[in-house]
Steps between C-alpha positions, in 0.01 A plus 500: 500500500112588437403861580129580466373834476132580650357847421368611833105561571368733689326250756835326552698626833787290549784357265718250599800396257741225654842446351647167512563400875782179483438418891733260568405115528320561128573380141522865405742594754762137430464594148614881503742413788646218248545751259632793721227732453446586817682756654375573845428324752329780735191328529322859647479537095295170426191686542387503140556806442887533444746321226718242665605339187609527178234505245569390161363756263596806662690612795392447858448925535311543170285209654422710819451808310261358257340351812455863689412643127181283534434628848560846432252488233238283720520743800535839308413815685195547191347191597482583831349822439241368249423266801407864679338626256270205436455457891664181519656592828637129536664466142648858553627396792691191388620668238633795704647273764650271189623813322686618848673169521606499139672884557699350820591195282652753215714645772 
């Protein structure tokens, strides 16, 4: 597994971060099913966003967490306001509306 870190800019708005998506019909997906990592099959969580396998080198929740960590810190509250402040009303906004979304994800 490669993670790559990225410290944010200031001009950058969005962050995307996939997690491994085994759709099924792919090599990835015959070669975790062959060795029984997967372990759902409720494919309204193959969105990229949500563990549906077993990773190797940590578990399959400190995967997600790490992966809402990096969001959290992307679409903090202060970058939004330093968006404000700087009167970059469309950063600010991104970062507000990504910051939102992050909160309801925590819940």
């Amino acid at each position: 597994m490669k993670v790559i870190l990225i410290e944010p800019r200031a001009s950058e708005i969005n962050v995307y971060s996939k997690i491994l998506m085994p759709l099924l019909g792919t090599k990835a997906y015959q070669d975790l099913e062959n060795e029984k990592r997967i372990f759902t099959k409720d494919w309204s969580l193959y969105d990229g966003q949500h563990i549906v396998f077993k990773p190797h080198l940590l578990s399959a929740r400190e995967l997600q967490l790490s992966v809402l960590k990096a969001y959290s810190k992307f679409y903090s509250l202060t970058r939004a306001l330093s968006g404000l402040i700087k009167l970059n009303f469309r950063n600010a906004m991104f970062n507000f509306m990504g910051y939102s979304i992050v909160r309801q994800w925590k819940k």
